[in-house]
Legacy VTK file of the C-alpha trace (Angstrom):
# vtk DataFile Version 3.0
C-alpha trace
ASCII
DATASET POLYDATA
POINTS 154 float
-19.998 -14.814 -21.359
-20.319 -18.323 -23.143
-19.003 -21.337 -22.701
-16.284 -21.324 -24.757
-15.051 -17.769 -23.793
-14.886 -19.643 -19.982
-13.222 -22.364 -21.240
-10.464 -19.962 -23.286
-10.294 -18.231 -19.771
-9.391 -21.896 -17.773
-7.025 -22.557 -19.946
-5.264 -19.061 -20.554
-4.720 -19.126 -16.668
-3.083 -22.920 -16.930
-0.869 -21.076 -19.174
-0.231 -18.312 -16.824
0.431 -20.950 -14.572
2.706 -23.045 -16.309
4.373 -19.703 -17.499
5.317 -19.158 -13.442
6.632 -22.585 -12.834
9.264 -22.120 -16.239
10.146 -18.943 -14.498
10.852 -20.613 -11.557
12.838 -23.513 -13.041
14.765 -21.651 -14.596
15.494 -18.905 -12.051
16.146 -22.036 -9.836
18.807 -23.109 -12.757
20.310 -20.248 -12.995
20.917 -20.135 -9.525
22.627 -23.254 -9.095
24.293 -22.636 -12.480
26.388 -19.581 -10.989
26.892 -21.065 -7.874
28.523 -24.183 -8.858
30.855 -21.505 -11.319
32.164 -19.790 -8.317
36.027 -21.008 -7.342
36.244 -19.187 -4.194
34.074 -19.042 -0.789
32.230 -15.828 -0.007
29.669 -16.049 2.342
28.281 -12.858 2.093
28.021 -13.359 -1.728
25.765 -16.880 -0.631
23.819 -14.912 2.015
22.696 -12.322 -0.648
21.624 -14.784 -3.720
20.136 -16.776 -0.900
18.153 -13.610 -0.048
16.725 -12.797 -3.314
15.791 -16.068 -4.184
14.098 -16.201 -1.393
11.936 -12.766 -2.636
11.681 -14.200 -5.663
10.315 -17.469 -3.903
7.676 -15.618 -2.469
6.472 -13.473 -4.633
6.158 -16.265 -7.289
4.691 -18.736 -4.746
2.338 -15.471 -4.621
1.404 -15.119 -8.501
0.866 -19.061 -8.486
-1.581 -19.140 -5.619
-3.487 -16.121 -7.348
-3.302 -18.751 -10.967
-4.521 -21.119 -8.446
-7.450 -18.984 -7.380
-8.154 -18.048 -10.337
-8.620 -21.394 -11.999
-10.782 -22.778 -9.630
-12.750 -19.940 -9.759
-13.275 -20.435 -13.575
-13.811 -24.258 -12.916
-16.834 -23.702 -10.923
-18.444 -20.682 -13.825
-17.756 -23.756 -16.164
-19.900 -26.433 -13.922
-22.706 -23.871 -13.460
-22.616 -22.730 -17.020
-26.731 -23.192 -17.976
-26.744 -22.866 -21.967
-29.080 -20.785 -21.929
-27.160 -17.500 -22.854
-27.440 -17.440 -26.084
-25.385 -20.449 -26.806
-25.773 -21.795 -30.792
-24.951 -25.012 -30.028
-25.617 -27.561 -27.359
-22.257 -27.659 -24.809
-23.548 -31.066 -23.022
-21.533 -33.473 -25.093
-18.192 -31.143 -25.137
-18.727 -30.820 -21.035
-19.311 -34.071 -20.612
-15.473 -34.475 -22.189
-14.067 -31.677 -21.542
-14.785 -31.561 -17.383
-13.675 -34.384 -16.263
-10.337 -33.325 -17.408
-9.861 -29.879 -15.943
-7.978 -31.114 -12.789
-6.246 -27.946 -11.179
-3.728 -28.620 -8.568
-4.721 -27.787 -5.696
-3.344 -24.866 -3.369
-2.132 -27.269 -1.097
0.084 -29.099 -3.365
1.422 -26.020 -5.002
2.454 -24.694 -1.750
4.212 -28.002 -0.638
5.862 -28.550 -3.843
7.365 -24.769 -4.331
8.033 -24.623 -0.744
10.358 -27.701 -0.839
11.783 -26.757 -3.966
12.670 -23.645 -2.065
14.386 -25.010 0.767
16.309 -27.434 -1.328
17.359 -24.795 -3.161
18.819 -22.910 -0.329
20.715 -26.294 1.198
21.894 -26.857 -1.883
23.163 -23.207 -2.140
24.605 -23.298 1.467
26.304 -26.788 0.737
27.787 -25.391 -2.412
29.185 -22.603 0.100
30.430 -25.362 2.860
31.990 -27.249 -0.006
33.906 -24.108 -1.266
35.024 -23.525 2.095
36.028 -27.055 3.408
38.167 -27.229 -0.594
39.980 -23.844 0.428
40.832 -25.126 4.209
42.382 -28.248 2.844
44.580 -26.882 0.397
42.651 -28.863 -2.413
44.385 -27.661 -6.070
40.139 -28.095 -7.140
39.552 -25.221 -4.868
42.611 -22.820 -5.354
42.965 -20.372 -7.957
46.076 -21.305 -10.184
48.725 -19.372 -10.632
51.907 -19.514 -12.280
55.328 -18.393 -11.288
57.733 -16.344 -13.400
59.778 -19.702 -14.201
56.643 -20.959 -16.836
55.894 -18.130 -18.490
57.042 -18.587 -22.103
LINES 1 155
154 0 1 2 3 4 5 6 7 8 9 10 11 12 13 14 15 16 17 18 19 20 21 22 23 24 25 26 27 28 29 30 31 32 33 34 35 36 37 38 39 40 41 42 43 44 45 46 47 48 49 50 51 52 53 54 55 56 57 58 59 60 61 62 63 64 65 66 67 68 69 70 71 72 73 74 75 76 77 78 79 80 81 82 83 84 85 86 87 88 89 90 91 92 93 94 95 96 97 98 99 100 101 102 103 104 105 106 107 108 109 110 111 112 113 114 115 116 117 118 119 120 121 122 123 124 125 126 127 128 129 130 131 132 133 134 135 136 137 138 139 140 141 142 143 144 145 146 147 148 149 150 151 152 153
């Protein structure tokens, strides 16, 4: 393997990686999306989206920490790369520019950062649910379905 093949591997996983945080952005989105449609409270209906976000959560909080793996590993092939496999062209000057910039996030932060987009997620879900609920118990016209009597219809 060459340098450049390593390199096309580094960055192929960023895109991997990157690829599982859109995913999750928008799956988060979508989420919130439908539960800010819904007029009427149903916890059950919460408690269930709440649950498979929550598997979703995890098992893309588990293809990211893979990414994450996988990255560093590639970082440290690139640091040890020696030239001497048959390279045709020096790669000091490009590693001396290129390195310094591949900066992978570390596991640490990935965790932290999905795992308290995860929870606010849920609040937010739950709150949405409280809101529905407190809206139907005061009689609020916002959070009753309208209706019409016989006297409007045209």
């Amino acid at each position: 393997m060459n340098y450049s093949e390593l390199i096309q591997l580094y960055f192929d996983r960023s895109t991997a990686m990157q690829n599982y945080w859109n995913l999750y952005v928008l799956i988060v989105g979508g989420i919130l999306a439908f539960s800010s449609l819904r007029k009427h409270a149903a916890a059950v209906t919460t408690f269930l989206v709440c649950l498979l976000f929550a598997l979703f959560a995890y098992e893309n909080l588990d293809a990211l920490k893979d990414c994450t793996a996988q990255r560093f590993a590639l970082l440290n092939a690139i640091r040890q790369f020696d030239g001497n496999g048959g390279a045709t062209i020096n790669p000091k000057p490009v590693r001396d520019l290129l390195e310094p910039t591949l900066t992978p996030a570390t596991w640490s932060s990935v965790r932290t950062t999905h795992l308290t987009s995860d929870v606010l997620t849920i609040l937010a879900l739950v709150a949405m649910e409280f809101r529905r609920r407190r809206l139907r118990d005061v009689g609020d016209p916002a959070g009753q379905p309208h209706s019409r009597d016989a006297s409007q219809i045209p």
